[in-house]
C-alpha positions in Angstrom: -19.0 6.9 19.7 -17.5 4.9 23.0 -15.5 1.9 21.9 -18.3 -1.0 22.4 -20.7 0.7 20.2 -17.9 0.6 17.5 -16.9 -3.2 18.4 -21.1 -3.5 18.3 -21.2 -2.4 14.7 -18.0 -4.4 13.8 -19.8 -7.6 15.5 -23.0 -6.7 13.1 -21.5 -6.6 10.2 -19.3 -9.4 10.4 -22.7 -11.0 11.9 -24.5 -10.0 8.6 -21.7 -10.8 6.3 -21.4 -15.0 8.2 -25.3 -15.4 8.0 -25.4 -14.2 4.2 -22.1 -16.7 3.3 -24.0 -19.4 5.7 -27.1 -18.9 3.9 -25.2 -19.0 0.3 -23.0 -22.2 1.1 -26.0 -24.1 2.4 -29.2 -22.8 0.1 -29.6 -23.3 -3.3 -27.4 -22.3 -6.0 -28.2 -19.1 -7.8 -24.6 -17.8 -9.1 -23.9 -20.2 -11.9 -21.5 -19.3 -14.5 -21.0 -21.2 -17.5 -17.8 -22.8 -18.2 -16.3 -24.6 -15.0 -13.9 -26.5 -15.1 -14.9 -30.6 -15.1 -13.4 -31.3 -11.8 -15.2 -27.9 -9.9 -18.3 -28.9 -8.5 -21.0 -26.5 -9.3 -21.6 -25.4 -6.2 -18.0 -23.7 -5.7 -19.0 -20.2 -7.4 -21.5 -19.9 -4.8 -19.6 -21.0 -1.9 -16.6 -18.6 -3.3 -18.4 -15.8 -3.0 -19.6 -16.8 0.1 -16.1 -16.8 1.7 -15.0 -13.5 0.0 -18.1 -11.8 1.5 -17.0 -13.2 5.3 -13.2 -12.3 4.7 -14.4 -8.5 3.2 -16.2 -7.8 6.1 -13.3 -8.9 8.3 -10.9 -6.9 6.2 -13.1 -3.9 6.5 -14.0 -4.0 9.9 -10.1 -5.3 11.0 -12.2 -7.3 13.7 -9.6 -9.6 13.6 -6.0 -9.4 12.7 -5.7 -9.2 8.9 -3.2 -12.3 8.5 -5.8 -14.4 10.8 -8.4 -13.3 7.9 -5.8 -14.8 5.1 -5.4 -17.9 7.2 -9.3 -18.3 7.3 -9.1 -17.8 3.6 -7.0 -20.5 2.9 -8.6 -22.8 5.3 -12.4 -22.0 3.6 -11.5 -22.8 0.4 -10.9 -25.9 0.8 -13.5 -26.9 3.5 -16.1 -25.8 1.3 -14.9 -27.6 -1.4 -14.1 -24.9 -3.5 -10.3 -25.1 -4.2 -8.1 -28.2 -3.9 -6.5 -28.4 0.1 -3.1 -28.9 -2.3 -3.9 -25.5 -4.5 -5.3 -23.3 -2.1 -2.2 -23.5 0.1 0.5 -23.9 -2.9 -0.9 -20.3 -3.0 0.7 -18.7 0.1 3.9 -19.0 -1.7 3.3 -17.2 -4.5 6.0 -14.8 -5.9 4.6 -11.7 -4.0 5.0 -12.8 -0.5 9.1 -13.3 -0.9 9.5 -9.9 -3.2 8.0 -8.3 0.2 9.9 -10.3 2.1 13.2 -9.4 0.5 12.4 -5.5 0.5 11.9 -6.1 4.3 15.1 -7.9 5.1 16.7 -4.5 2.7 15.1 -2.3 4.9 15.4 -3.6 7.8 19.6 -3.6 6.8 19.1 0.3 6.2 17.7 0.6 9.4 20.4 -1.1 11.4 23.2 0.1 9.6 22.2 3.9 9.8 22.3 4.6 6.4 19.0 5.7 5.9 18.9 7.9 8.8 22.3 9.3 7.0 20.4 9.3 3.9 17.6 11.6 6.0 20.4 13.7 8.1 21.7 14.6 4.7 18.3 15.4 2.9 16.9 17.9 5.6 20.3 19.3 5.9 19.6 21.2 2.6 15.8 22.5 3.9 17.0 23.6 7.2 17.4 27.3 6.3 13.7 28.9 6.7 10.2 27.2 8.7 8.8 26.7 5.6 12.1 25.0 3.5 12.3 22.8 6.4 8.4 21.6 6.3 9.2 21.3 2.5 12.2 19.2 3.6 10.5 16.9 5.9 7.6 16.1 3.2 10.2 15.8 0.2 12.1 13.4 2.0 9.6 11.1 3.1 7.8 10.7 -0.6 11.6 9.8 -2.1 12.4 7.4 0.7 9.1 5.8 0.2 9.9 5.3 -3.4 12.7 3.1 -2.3 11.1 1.7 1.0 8.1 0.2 2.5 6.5 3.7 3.7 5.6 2.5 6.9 9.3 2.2 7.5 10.3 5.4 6.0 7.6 7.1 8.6 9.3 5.3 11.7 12.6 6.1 10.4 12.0 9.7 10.4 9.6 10.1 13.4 12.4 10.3 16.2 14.2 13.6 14.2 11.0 15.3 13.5 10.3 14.8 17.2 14.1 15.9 17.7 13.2 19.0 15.7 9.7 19.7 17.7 12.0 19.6 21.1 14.9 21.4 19.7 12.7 24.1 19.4 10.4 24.1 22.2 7.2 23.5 20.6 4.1 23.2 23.2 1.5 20.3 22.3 -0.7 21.2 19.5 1.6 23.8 17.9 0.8 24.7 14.4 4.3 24.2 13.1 4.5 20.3 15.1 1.3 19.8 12.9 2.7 21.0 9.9 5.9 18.6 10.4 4.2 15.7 11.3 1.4 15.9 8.2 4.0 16.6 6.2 6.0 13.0 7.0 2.8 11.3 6.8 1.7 12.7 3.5 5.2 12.4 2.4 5.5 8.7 3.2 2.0 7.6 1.7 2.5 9.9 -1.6 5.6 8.4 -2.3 4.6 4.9 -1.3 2.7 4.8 -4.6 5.6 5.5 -6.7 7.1 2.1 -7.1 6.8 -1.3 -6.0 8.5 -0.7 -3.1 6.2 1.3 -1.4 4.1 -0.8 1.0 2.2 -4.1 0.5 -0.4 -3.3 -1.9 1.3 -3.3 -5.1 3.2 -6.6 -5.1 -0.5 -8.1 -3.8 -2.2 -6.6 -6.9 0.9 -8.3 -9.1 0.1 -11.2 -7.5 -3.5 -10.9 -8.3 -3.3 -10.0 -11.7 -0.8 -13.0 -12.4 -3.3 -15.5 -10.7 -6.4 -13.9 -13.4 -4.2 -13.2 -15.9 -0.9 -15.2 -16.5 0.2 -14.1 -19.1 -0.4 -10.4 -18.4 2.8 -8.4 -16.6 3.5 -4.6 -15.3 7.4 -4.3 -14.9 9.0 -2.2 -12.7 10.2 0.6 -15.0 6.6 0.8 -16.1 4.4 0.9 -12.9 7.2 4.2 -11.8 6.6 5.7 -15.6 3.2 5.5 -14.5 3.2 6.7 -10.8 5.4 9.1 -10.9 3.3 12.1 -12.3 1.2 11.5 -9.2 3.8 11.5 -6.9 5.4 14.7 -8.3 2.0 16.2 -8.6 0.4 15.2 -4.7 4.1 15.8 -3.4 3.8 19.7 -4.3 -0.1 19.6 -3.5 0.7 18.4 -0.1 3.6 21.2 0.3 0.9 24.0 -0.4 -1.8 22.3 1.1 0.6 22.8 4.6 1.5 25.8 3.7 -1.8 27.2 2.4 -4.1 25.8 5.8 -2.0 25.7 8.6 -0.5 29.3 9.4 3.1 29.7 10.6 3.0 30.0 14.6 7.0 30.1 14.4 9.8 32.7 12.6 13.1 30.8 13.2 14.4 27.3 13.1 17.9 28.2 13.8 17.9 25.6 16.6 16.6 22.6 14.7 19.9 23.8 12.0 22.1 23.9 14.5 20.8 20.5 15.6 20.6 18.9 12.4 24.5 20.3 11.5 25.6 18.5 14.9 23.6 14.8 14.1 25.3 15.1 10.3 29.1 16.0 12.0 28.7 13.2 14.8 27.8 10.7 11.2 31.0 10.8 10.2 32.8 8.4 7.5 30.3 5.9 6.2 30.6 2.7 7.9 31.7 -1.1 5.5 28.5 -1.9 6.4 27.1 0.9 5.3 29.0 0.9 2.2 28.2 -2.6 1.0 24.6 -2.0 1.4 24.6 1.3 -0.5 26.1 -0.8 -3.6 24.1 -4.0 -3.3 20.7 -1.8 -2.7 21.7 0.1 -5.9 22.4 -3.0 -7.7 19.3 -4.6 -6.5 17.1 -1.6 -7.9 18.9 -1.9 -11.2 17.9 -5.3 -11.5 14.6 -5.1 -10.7 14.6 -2.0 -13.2 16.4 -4.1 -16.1 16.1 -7.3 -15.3 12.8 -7.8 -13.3 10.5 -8.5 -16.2 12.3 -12.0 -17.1 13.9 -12.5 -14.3 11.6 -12.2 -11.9 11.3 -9.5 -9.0 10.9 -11.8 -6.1 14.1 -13.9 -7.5 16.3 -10.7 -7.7 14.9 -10.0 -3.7 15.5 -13.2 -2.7 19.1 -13.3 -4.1 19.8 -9.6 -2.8 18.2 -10.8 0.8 20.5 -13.4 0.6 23.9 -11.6 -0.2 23.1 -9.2 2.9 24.0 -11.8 5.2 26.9 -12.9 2.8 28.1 -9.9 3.2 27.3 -9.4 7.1 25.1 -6.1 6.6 23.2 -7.5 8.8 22.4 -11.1 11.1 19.0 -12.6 11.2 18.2 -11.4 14.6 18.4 -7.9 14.0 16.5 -8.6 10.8 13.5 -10.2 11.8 12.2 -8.0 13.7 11.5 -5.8 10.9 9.7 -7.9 8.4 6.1 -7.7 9.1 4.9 -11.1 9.3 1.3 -10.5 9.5 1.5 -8.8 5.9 2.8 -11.4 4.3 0.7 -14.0 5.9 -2.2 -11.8 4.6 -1.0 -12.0 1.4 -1.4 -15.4 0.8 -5.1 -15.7 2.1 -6.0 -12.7 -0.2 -4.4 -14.1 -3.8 -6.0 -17.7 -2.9 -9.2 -15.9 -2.8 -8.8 -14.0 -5.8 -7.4 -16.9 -7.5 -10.3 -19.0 -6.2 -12.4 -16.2 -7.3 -11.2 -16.1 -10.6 -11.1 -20.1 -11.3 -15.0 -20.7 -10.3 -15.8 -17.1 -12.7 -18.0 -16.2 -10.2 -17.4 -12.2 -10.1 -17.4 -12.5 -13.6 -20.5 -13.9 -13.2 -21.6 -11.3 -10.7 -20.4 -8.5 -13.0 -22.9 -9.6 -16.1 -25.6 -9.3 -13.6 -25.0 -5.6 -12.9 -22.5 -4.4 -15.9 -23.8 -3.8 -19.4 -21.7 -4.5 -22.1 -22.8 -0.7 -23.2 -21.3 1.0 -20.0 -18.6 3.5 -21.1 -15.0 2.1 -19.4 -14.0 5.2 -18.7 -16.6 5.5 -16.5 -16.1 1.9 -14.6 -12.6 2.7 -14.3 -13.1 6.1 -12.7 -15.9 4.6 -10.3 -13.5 1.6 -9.0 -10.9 4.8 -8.4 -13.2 6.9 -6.7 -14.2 3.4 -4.5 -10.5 3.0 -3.8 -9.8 6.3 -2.4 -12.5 6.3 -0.2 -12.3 2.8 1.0 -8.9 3.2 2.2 -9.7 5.8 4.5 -11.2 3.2 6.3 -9.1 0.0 6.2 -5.6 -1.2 5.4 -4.7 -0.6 1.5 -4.0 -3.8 1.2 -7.1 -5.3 2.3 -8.8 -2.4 -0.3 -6.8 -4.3 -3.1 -7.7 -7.7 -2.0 -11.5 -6.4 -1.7 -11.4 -4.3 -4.8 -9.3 -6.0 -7.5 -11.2 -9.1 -8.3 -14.5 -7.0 -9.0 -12.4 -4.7 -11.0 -10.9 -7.5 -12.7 -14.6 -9.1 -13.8 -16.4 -5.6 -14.5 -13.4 -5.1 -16.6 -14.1 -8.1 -18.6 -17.2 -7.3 -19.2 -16.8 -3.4 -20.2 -13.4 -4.3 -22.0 -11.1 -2.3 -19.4 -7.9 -4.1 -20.1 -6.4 -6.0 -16.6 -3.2 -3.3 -16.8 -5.5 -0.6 -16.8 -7.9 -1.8 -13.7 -4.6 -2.9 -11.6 -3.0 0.7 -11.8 -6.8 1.8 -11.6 -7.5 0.0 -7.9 -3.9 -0.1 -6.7 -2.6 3.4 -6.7 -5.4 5.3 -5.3 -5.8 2.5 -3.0 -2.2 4.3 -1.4 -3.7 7.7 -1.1 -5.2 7.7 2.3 -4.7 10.9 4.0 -6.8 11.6 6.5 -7.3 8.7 9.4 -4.8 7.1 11.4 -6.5 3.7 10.5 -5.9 4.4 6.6 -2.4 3.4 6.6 0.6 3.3 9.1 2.1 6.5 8.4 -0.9 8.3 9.5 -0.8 6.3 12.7 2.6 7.2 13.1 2.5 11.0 13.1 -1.3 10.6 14.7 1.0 9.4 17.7 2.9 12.3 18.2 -0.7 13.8 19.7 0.1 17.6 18.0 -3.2 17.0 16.3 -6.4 15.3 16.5 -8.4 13.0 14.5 -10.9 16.0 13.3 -8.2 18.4 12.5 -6.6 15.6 10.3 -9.6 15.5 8.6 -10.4 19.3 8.5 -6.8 19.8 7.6 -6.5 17.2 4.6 -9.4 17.1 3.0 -8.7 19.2 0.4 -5.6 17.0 -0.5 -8.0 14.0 -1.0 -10.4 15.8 -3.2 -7.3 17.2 -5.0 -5.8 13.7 -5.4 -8.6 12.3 -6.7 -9.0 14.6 -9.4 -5.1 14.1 -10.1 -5.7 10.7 -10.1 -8.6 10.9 -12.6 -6.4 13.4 -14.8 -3.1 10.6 -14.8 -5.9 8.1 -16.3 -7.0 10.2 -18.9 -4.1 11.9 -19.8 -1.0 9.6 -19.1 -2.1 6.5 -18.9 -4.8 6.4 -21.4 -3.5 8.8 -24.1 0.5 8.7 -23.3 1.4 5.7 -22.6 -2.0 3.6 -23.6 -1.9 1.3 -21.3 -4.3 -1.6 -22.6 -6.8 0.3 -21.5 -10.3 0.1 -24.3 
């Protein structure tokens, strides 16, 4: 397909998705919940919906930057009357968007200083031995330095070595062990991205969300890890034999890339004062948000930590904007206004009555909205799956009686598990950019990790979450 027919289809959607929201902001009102608030005008459920059907096709289609769609989130909700202009943008600041923000301002400080390249250096040092230790190396690495960073980060961190490696030892375009290398960092990266809050966008969104629908409900950060990590461990060693078991070795000896990776660790030397500081303020911050981020707050304990890194001259201001990803966090606030917009008029709870019946088994809603997340982030940004995805979760769990815990960790992880196109999250794009592979091997290669990760996925639920640790779940 040539790249106007795909911008055609884009323009169709979107097309379909304005005349539908046109038609429901201007026509009579047919979504009418029960219950509004004095002040909301009745015709705000309608016109809610309306906007979340324009913004969900922009989000899927990515026709348009996703912050532009948050801006035009904000901007509707008021215009149509459906928030307050002074609520819809209080919104944009909630507690998600500075959490983010202070994990990018500590990555960014990791990435300046050197230490997490030291942090990598040292890692592979200990899978350099054998081809098949150091593809184990590679993919290990990645999923524990995603637990600790934004994944898209820990994927550009560790690009340039892998590409170091490929050169070191000659490896033509297309070679089976490049392949092997550069899957492996991706798959790495994403798996561990879902470990912790850390990972990449879409978690501290969903936080966001389900403080907006629910206030009083909370996931600290000990538990959301307790509860991801099973997957992580499990997809980790599934991706590790899924390299192994479908691409077949086309080289014997890495002594090169060792020899290589011994000279990078020797030229490190002594860790830096910079380096130092950060190692202990980036421990402290995690055992904050570990002990202290239920009360607390986890966007207080970033902020204070972002904060202390220039105290301490980690890093200057410079160097560290031009790691925070702006557009993210703009999206963030158009996509909790929604859903807290959303939530206030009850229209997908509304919706969800329609179509739900008290009668449906919850298991079986809350393995649907997992399968729907999995396979809806192959196709857009995670984060825009969440933003789509979590306020109908939210309402058919309401009406089926799948607790708001249980539908968060139910949208939001699998939502992170997007393995096999470049579009599904950035470290696909990443290793995609390497060219030792193409779209069509990515997917011949990896589908057997996504069908495998789904059934993890639904296993975790049953088993862990609903039987272990049961998580308010029916």
């Amino acid at each position: 397909m040539s790249r106007k027919q795909k911008l055609a289809i884009k323009f169709a959607i979107v097309g379909c998705a304005v005349a539908v929201g046109t038609w429901m902001t201007l026509g009579p009102s047919v979504i009418t919940p029960e219950g509004l608030p004095a002040d909301m005008a009745p015709e705000a459920p309608q016109r809610c919906v309306a906007v979340f059907l324009v913004c969900m096709s922009l989000w899927f289609t990515n026709l348009i930057p996703l912050a532009a769609t948050g801006l035009l989130a904000i901007a509707l909700l008021p215009l149509l009357d459906v928030l307050p202009k002074d609520e819809a943008f209080s919104l944009f600041g909630n507690s998600a968007v500075f959490f983010m923000l202070g994990v990018f301002l500590l990555s960014a400080a990791m990435i300046s200083t050197g230490l997490s390249k030291r942090i990598t250096l040292l890692f592979l040092q200990r899978f350099d031995r054998s081809p098949t230790r150091l593809v184990v190396g590679v993919t290990v690495s990645a999923s524990f330095l995603a637990l600790w960073m934004p994944e898209h980060a820990v994927a550009a961190m560790i690009f340039p070595i892998v590409v170091e490696i490929i050169d070191t030892l000659d490896l033509k375009q297309g070679a089976n062990y490049a392949k092997k290398l550069f899957l492996g960092l991706a798959w790495g990266s994403i798996i561990g991205g879902v470990g912790t809050f850390l990972g990449g966008a879409r978690a501290p969104l969903a936080l966001s969300l389900l403080h907006e629908a629910y206030p009083t409900v909370q996931i600290s950060f000990l538990s959301w890890m307790i509860a991801a990590l099973p997957i992580v461990l499990i997809m980790t060693a599934l991706a590790v034999w899924t390299l192994c078991a479908r691409i077949p070795h086309d080289i014997e000896d890495i002594k090169p890339a060792t020899r290589m990776l011994d000279q990078r660790v020797r030229r490190l030397g002594p860790m830096s004062g910079r380096e130092l500081r950060l190692a202990a303020l980036g421990i402290a911050t995690i055992a904050a948000w570990i002990s202290m981020g239920h009360t607390v707050g986890l966007a207080v304990i970033a902020m204070v930590s972002a904060v202390i890194l220039f105290l301490l001259r980690v890093i200057d201001w410079k160097a560290a904007q031009d790691y925070a990803n702006w557009g993210v966090l703009v999206m963030y606030g158009g996509a909790v206004a929604l859903g807290a917009a959303l939530t206030e008029t009850k229209a997908m709870e509304w919706l969800a009555h329609q179509v739900i019946s008290p009668q449906t088994p919850p298991l079986f809603i809350v393995l649907t909205i997992a399968t729907v997340a999995i396979v809806l982030t192959e196709g857009i940004s995670n984060a825009a799956a969440v933003a789509i995805l979590l306020p109908i979760g939210y309402s058919l769990g309401d009406t089926a009686g799948v607790g708001p815990v249980m539908m968060t960790l139910a949208v939001t992880i699998p939502a992170g598990l997007a393995f096999l196109l470049p579009v599904g999250s950035p470290p696909n794009a990443i290793s995609f950019s390497a060219g030792h592979y193409s779209i069509r091997q990515a997917v011949q290669i990896g589908w057997p990790l996504t069908v495998t990760g789904l059934a993890v996925v639904f296993a975790v639920i049953v088993a862990w979450w609903g039987i272990v640790l049961k998580v308010n779940a029916w």
